[in-house]
Biopython code that builds the backbone (N, CA, C, O; Angstrom):
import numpy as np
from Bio.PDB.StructureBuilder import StructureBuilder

atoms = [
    (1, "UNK", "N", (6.153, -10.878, 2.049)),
    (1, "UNK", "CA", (4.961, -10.705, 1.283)),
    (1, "UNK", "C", (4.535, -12.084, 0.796)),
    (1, "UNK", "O", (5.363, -12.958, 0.540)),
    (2, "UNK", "N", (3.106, -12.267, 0.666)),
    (2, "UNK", "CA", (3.194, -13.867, 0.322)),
    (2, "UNK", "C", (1.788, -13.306, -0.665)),
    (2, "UNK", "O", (1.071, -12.340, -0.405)),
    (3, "UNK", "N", (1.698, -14.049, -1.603)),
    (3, "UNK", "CA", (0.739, -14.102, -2.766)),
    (3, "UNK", "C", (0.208, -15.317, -2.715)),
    (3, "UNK", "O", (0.795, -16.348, -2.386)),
    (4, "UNK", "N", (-1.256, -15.166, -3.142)),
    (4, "UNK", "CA", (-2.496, -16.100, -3.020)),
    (4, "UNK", "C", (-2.929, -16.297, -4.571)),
    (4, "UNK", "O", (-2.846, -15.168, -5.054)),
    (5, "UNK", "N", (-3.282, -17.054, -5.412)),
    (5, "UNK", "CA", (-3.450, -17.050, -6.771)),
    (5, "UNK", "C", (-5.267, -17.009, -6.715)),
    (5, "UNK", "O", (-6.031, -17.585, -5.940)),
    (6, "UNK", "N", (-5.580, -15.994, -7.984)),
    (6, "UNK", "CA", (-7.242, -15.853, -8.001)),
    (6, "UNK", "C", (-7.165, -16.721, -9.032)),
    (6, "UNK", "O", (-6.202, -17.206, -9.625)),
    (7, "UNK", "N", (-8.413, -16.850, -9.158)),
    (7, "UNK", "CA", (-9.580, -17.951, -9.952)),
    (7, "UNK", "C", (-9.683, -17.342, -11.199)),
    (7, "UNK", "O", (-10.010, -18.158, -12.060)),
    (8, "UNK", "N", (-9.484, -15.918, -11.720)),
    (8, "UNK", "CA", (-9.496, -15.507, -12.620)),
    (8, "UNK", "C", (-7.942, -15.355, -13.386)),
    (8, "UNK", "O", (-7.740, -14.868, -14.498)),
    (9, "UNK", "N", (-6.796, -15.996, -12.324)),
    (9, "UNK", "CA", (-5.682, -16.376, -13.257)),
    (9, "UNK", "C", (-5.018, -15.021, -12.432)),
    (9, "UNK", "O", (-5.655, -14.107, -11.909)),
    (10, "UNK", "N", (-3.595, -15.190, -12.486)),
    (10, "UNK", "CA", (-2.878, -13.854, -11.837)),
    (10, "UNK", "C", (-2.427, -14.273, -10.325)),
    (10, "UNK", "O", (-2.025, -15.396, -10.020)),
    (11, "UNK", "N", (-2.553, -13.285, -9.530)),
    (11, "UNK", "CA", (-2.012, -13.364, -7.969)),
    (11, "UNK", "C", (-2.499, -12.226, -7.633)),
    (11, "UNK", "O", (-3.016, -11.380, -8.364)),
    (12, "UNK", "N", (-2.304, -12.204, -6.325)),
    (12, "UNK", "CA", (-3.132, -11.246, -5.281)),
    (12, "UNK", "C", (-2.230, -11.082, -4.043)),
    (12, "UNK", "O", (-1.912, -12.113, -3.450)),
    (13, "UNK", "N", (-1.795, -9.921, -3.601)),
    (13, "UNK", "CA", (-0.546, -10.035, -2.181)),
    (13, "UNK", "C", (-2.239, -9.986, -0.863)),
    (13, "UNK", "O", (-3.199, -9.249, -0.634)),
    (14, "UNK", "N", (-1.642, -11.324, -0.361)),
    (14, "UNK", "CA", (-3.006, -11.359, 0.398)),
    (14, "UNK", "C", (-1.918, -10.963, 2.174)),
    (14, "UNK", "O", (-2.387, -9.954, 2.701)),
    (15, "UNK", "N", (-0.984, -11.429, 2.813)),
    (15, "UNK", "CA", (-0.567, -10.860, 3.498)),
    (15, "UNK", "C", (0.874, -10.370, 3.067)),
    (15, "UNK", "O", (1.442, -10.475, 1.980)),
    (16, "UNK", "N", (1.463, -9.566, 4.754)),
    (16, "UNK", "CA", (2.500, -8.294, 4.009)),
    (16, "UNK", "C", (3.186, -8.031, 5.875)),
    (16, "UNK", "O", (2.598, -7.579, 6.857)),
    (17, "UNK", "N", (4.403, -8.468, 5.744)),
    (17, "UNK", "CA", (5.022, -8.102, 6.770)),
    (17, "UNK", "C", (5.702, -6.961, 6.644)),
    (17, "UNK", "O", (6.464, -6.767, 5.697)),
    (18, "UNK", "N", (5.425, -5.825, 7.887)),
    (18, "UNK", "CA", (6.106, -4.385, 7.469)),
    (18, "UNK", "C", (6.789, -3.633, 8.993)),
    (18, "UNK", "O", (6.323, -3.800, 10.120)),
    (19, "UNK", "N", (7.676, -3.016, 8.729)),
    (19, "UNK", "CA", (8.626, -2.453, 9.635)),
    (19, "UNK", "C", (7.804, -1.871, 10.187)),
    (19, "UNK", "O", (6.869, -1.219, 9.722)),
    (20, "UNK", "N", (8.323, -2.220, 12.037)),
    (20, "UNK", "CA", (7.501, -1.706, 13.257)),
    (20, "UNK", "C", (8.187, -0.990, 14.069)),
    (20, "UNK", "O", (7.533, -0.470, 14.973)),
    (21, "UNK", "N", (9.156, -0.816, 14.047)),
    (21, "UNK", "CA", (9.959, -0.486, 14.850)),
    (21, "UNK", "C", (10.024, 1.434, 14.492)),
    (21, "UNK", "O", (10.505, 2.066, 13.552)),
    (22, "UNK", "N", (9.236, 1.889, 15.843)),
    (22, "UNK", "CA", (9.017, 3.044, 15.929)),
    (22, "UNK", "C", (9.787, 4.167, 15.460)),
    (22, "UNK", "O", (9.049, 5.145, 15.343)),
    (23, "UNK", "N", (10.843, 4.384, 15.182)),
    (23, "UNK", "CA", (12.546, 4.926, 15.371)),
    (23, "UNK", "C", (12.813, 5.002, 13.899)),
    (23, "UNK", "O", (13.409, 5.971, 13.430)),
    (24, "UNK", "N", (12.381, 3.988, 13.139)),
    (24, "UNK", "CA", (12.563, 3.685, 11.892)),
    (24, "UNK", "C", (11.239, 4.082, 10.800)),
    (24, "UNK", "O", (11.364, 4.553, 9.670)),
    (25, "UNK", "N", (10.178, 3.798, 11.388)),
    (25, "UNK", "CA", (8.638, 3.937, 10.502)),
    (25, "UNK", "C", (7.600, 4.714, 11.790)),
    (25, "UNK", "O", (7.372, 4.808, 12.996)),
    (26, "UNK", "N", (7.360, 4.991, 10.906)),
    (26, "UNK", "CA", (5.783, 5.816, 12.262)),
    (26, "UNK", "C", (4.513, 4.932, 11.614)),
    (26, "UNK", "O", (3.968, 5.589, 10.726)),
    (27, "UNK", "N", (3.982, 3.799, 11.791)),
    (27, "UNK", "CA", (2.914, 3.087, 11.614)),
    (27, "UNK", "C", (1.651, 4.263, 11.515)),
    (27, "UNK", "O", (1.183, 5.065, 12.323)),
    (28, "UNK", "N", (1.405, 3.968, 10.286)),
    (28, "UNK", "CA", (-0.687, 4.419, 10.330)),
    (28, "UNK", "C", (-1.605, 3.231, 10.240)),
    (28, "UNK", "O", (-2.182, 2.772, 11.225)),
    (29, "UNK", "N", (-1.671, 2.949, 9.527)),
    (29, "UNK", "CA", (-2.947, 2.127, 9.419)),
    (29, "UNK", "C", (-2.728, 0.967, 7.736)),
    (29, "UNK", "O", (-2.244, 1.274, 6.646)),
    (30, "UNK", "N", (-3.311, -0.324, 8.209)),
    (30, "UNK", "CA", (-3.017, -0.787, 7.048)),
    (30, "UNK", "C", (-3.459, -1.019, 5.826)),
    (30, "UNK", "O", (-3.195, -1.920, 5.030)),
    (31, "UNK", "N", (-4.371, 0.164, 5.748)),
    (31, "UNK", "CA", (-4.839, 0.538, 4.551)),
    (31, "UNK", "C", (-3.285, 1.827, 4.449)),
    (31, "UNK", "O", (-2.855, 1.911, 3.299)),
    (32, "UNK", "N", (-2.757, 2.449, 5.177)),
    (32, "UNK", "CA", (-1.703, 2.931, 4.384)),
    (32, "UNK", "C", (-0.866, 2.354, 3.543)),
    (32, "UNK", "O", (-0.313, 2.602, 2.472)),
    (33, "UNK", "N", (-0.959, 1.157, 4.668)),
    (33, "UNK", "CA", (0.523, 0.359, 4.275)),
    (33, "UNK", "C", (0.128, -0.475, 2.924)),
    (33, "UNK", "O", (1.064, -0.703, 2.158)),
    (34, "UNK", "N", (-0.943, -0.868, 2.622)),
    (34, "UNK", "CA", (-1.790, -1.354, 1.416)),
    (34, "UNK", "C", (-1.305, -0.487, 0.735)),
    (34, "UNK", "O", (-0.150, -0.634, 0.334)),
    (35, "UNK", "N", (-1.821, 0.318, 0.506)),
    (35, "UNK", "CA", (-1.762, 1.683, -0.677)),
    (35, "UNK", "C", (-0.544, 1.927, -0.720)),
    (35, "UNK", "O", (-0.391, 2.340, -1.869)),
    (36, "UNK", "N", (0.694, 1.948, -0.088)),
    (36, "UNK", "CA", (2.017, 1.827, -0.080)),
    (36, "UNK", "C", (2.417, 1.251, -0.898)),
    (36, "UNK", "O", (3.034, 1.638, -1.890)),
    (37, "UNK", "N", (2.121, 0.259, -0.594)),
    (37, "UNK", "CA", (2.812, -1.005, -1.434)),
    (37, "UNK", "C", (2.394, -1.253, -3.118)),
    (37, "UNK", "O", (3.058, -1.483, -4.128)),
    (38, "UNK", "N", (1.031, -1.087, -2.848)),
    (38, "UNK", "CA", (0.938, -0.790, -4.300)),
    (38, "UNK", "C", (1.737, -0.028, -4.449)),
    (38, "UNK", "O", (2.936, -0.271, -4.586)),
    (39, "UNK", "N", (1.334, 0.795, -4.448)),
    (39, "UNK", "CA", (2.416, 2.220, -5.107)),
    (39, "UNK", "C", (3.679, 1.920, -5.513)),
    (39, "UNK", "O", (4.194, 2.247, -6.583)),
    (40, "UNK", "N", (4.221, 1.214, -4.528)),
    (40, "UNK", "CA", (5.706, 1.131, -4.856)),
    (40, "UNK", "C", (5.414, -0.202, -5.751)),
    (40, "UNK", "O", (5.795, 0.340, -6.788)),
    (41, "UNK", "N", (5.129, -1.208, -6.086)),
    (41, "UNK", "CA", (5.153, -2.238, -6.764)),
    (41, "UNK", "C", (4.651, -2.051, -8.109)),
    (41, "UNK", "O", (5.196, -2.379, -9.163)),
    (42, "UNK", "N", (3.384, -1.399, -7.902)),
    (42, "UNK", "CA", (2.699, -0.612, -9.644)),
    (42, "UNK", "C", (3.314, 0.073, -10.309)),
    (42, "UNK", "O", (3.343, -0.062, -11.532)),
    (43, "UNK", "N", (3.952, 0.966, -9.677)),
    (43, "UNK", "CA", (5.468, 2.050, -10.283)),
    (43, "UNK", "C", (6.563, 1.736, -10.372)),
    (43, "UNK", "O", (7.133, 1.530, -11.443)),
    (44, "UNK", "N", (7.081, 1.637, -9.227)),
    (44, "UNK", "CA", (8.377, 0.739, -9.793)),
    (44, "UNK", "C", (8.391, -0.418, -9.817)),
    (44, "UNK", "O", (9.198, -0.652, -8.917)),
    (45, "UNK", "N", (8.009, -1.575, -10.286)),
    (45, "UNK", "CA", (8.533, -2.585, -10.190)),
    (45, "UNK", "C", (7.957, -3.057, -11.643)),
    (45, "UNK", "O", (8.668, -3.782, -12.339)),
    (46, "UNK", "N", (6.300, -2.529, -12.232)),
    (46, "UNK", "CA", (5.828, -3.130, -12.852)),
    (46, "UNK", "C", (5.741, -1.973, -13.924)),
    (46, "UNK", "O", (5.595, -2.121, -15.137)),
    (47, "UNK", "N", (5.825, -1.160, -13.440)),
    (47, "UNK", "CA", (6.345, 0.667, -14.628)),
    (47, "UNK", "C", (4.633, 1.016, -14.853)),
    (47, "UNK", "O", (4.247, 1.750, -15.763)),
    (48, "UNK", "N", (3.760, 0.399, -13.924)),
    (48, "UNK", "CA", (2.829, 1.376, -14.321)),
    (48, "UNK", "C", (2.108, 2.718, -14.041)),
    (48, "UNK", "O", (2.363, 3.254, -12.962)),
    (49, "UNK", "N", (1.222, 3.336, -14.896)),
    (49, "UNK", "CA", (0.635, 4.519, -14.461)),
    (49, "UNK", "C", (0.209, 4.790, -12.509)),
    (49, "UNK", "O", (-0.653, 4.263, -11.806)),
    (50, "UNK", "N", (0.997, 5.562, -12.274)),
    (50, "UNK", "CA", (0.626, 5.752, -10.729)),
    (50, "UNK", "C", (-0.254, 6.749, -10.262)),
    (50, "UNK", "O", (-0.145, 7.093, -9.085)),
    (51, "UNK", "N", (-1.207, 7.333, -11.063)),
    (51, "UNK", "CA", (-1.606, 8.289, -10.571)),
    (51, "UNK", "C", (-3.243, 7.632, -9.677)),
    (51, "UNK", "O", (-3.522, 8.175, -8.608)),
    (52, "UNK", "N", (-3.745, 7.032, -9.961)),
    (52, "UNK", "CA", (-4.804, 5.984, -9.000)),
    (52, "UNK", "C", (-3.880, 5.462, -7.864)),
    (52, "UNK", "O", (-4.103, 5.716, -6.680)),
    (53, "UNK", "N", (-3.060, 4.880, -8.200)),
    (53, "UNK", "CA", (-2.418, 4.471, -6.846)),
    (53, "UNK", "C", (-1.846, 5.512, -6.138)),
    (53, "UNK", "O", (-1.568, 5.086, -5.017)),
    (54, "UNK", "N", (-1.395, 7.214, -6.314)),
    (54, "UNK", "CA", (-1.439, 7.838, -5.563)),
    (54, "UNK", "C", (-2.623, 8.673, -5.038)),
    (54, "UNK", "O", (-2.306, 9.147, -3.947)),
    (55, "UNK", "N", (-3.592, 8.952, -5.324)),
    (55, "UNK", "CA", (-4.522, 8.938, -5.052)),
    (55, "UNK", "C", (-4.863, 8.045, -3.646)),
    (55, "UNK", "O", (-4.923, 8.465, -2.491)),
    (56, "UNK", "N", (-5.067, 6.657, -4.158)),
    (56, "UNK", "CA", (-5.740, 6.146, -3.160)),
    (56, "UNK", "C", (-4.575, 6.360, -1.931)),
    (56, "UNK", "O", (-4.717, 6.528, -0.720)),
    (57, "UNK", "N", (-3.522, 6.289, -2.674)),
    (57, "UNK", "CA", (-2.820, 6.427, -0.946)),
    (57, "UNK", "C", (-2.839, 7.661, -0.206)),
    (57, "UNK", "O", (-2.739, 7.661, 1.020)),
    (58, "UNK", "N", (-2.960, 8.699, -0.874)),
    (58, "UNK", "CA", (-2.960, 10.107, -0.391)),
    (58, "UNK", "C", (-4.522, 9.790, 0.305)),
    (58, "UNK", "O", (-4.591, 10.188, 1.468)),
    (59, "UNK", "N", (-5.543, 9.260, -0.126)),
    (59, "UNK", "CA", (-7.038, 9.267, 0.307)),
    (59, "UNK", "C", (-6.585, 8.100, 1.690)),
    (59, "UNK", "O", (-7.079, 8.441, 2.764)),
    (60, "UNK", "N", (-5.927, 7.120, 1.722)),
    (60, "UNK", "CA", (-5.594, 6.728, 2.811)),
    (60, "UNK", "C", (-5.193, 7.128, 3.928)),
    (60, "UNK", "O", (-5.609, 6.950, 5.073)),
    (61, "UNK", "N", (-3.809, 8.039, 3.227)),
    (61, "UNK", "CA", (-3.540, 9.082, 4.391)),
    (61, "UNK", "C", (-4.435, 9.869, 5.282)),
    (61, "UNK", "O", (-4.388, 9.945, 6.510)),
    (62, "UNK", "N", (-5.413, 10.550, 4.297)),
    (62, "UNK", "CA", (-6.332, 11.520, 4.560)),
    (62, "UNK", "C", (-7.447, 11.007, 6.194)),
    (62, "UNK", "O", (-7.627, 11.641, 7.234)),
    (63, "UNK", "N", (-7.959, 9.694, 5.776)),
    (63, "UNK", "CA", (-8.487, 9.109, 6.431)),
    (63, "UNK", "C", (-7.796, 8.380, 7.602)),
    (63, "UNK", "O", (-8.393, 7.577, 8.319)),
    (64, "UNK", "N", (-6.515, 8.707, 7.745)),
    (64, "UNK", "CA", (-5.675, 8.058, 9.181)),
    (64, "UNK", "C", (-5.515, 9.189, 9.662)),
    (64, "UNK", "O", (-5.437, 9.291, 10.886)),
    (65, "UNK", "N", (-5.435, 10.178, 8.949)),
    (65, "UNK", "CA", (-5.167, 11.686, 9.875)),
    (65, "UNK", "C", (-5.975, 12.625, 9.438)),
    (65, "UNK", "O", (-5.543, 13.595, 8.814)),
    (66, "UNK", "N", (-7.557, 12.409, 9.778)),
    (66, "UNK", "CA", (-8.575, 13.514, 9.390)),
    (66, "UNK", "C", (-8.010, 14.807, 10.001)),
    (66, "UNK", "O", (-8.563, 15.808, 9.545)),
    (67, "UNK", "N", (-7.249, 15.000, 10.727)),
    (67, "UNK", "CA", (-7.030, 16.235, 11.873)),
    (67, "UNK", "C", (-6.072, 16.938, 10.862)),
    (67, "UNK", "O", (-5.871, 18.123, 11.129)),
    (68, "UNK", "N", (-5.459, 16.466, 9.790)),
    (68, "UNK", "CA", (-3.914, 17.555, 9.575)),
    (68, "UNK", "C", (-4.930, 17.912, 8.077)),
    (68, "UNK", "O", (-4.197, 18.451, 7.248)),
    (69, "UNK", "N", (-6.166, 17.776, 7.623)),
    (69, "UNK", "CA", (-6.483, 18.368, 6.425)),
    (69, "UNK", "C", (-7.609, 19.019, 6.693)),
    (69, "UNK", "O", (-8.171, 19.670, 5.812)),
]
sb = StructureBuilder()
sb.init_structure("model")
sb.init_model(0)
sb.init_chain("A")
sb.init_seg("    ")
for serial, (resi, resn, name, xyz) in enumerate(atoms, 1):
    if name == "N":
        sb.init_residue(resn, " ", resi, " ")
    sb.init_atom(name, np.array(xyz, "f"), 0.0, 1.0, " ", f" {name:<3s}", serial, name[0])
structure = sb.get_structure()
Protein backbone atom coordinates (compact mmCIF):
# COMPACT_ATOMS: atom_id res chain seq x y z
CA UNK A 1 0.00 0.00 0.00
CA UNK A 2 1.73 3.28 -0.56
CA UNK A 3 0.22 6.73 0.61
CA UNK A 4 0.39 10.08 -1.20
CA UNK A 5 0.08 13.20 1.27
CA UNK A 6 -2.96 15.90 0.35
CA UNK A 7 -2.59 19.58 0.42
CA UNK A 8 -5.16 19.75 2.97
CA UNK A 9 -2.74 17.87 5.49
CA UNK A 10 -3.34 13.94 6.16
CA UNK A 11 -2.66 11.05 3.50
CA UNK A 12 -4.52 9.36 0.92
CA UNK A 13 -3.79 5.33 -0.08
CA UNK A 14 -3.33 6.31 -3.72
CA UNK A 15 -2.05 2.73 -4.88
CA UNK A 16 -2.74 -0.92 -3.31
CA UNK A 17 -1.22 -4.23 -4.19
CA UNK A 18 -3.80 -7.16 -3.71
CA UNK A 19 -3.89 -11.00 -3.88
CA UNK A 20 -4.40 -12.51 -7.41
CA UNK A 21 -4.02 -15.66 -7.23
CA UNK A 22 -7.31 -17.30 -8.20
CA UNK A 23 -7.39 -20.36 -5.57
CA UNK A 24 -6.94 -17.92 -2.84
CA UNK A 25 -9.25 -14.59 -3.81
CA UNK A 26 -11.89 -14.46 -6.61
CA UNK A 27 -10.99 -10.80 -7.98
CA UNK A 28 -14.07 -8.27 -8.73
CA UNK A 29 -13.31 -5.10 -9.50
CA UNK A 30 -11.25 -2.37 -7.93
CA UNK A 31 -13.71 -0.43 -6.71
CA UNK A 32 -14.34 -3.68 -4.55
CA UNK A 33 -11.10 -3.91 -3.56
CA UNK A 34 -11.22 0.05 -2.67
CA UNK A 35 -14.22 -0.34 -0.55
CA UNK A 36 -12.46 -3.34 1.04
CA UNK A 37 -9.89 -1.79 2.25
CA UNK A 38 -11.48 0.92 3.62
CA UNK A 39 -13.53 -1.14 5.47
CA UNK A 40 -11.01 -3.02 6.93
CA UNK A 41 -8.70 0.02 7.79
CA UNK A 42 -11.78 2.46 9.03
CA UNK A 43 -12.90 -0.42 11.40
CA UNK A 44 -10.32 -2.05 12.43
CA UNK A 45 -7.45 -0.33 12.44
CA UNK A 46 -8.73 3.22 13.09
CA UNK A 47 -12.09 1.96 15.31
CA UNK A 48 -14.30 3.89 13.21
CA UNK A 49 -18.06 3.95 12.51
CA UNK A 50 -18.45 1.37 9.57
CA UNK A 51 -21.66 1.60 8.52
CA UNK A 52 -20.88 4.10 5.18
CA UNK A 53 -18.06 2.04 4.53
CA UNK A 54 -20.28 -0.96 4.42
CA UNK A 55 -22.58 0.36 2.44
CA UNK A 56 -20.39 1.56 -0.14
CA UNK A 57 -18.86 -1.78 -0.33
CA UNK A 58 -22.01 -3.77 -0.42
CA UNK A 59 -23.06 -0.90 -3.34
CA UNK A 60 -19.73 -2.00 -4.93
CA UNK A 61 -20.52 -5.41 -4.82
CA UNK A 62 -23.90 -4.75 -6.19
CA UNK A 63 -22.48 -3.08 -9.22
CA UNK A 64 -19.76 -5.98 -10.07
CA UNK A 65 -22.53 -8.47 -9.93
CA UNK A 66 -25.79 -6.74 -11.17
CA UNK A 67 -26.97 -10.46 -12.04
CA UNK A 68 -27.07 -12.04 -8.27
CA UNK A 69 -29.55 -8.98 -6.98
Amino acid sequence: MTFSPLATGGRKITSVAVESDPQRYQRTTDDCDRALIELIIGGTLLHESTLKLQAAFAAAIARAHPDRH
